[in-house]
N, C-alpha and C positions, 0 to 999 in steps of 0.2 A: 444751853451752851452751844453757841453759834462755832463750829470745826473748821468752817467753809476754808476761810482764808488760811488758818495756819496748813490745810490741808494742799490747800492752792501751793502754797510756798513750796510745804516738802515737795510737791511735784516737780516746779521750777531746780529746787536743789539737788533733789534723783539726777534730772537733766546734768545738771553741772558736777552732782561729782560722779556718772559715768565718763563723762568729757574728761574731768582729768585723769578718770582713769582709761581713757581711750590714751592721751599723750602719755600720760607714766608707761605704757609699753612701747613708745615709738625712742626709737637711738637718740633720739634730741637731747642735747645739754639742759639741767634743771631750769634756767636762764629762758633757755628761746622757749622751753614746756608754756612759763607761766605768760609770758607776753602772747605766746596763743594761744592761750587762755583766754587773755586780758580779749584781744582781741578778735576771738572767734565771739563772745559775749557782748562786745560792742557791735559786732558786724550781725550778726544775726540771731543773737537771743535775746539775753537779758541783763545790764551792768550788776551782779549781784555782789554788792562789796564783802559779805562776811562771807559768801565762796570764796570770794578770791585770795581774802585774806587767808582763808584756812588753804587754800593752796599753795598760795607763799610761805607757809610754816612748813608744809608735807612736804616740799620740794629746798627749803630753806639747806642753804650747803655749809654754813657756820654753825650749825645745831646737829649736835645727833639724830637722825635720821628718824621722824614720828611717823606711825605707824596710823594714820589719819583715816585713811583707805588699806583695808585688811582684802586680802585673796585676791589682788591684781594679777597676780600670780598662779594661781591654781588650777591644776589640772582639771580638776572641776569645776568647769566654766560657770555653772549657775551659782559658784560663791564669790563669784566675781559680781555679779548682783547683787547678793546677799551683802558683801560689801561696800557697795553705792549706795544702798535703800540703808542701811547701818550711818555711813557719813551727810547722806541726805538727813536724816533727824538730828546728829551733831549740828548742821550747818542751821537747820530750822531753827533749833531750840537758840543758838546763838543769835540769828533776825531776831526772833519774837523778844531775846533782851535787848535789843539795842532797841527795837521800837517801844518795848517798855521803859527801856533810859528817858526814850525822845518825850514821852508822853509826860513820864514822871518832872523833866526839868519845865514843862511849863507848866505841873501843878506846883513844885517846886517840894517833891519827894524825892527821897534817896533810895535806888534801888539796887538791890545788892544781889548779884548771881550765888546760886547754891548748886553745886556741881563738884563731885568726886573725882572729876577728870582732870587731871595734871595741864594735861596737853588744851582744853577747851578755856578753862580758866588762866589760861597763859596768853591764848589767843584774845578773851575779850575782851582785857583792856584796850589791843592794838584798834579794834574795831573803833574806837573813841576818839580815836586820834582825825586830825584835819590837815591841812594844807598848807598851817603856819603851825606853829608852837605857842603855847598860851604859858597863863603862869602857874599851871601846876603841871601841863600835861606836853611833850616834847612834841614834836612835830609826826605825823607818820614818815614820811621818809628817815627823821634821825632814828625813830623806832627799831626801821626795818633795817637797818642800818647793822642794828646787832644780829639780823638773820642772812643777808645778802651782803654783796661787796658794794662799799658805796658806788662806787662809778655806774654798776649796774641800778641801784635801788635809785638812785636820782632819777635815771633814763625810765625807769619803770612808772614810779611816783607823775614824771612830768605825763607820760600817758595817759596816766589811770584818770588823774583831775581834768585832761583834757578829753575824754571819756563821757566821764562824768558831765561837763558841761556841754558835749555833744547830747547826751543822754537826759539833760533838763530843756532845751529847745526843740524836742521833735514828739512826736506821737507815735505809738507801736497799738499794734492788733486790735484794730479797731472794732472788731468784730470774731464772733466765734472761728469764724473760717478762716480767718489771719492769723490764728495761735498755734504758734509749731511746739508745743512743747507734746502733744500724742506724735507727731513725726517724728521728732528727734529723738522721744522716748524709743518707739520702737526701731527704730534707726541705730542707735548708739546700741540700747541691747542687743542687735544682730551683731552688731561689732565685736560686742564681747565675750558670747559665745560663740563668736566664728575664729575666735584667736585663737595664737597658737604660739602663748610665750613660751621664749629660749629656754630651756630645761638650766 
């Protein structure tokens, strides 16, 4: 059993949800949280869509408030880790379906997530979603539509696809020595335990 990869991912995923939990303590409106998100990932890490999308749900302001990222909060900084390494395997285990969807639609299987989590099985359909609307499946922007305020979800959507095809034209880390994901790791972890949320 080859671990390499999905091991690679959760690493990339650690990275991204200490990131969002580095903005879920800064004063920013949920709004500008996720566009710097969107965009700290296009600019210097990695477009990871089922991150993102699991940040648009934990930040999402028309939904009861999910609880995605646990101890952002906590006086005890190192469960603020314990929390990102917790949403890192959330966010994995949602890649590794979608790249199981990918693989299954051109043997042409149907693959069905098995998951006790309210909140992860709510999210993976969204992951399905594309740029137009098809005939069984709505568009992702109408999706987010029911988590966000349209005017913002439109402005987010046109980003993200525009993102995305920045992110299919270019090459990243070409080599060992170009991969920030040990820098950002120990980077973003200092961050976390050097906080000092508002009580």
């Amino acid at each position: 059993l080859n671990l390499a990869a999905p091991i690679r991912r959760w690493r990339c995923n650690y990275v991204v949800a200490m990131k969002i939990a580095e903005l879920e303590l800064s004063p920013s409106k949920p709004a500008d949280k996720l566009m710097a998100l969107l965009n700290w990932m296009s600019q210097y890490f990695l477009l990871a869509g089922p991150a993102l999308i699991y940040a648009a749900r934990y930040w999402a302001p028309s939904l009861p408030r999910a609880g995605l990222i646990k101890y952002v909060n906590s006086p005890d900084r190192s469960r603020a880790l314990k929390g990102a390494r917790n949403a890192a395997w959330d966010i994995t285990y949602l890649s590794e379906f979608i790249r199981t969807v990918s693989m299954g639609d051109a043997e042409k299987k149907r693959i069905v997530l098995a998951t006790g989590d309210r909140l992860l099985a709510e999210i993976a359909p969204v992951l399905l979603r594309g740029r137009e609307s098809e005939e069984d499946h709505p568009s992702l922007e109408i999706t987010l539509s029911e988590w966000w305020p349209k005017n913002f979800i439109s402005r987010f959507c046109d980003a993200y696809f525009e993102a995305i095809d920045l992110a299919e034209n270019r090459t990243r880390w070409q080599n060992e020595t170009e991969d920030p994901v040990d820098q950002f790791t120990e980077q973003l972890e200092k961050h976390l335990l050097d906080a000092r949320p508002a009580g």
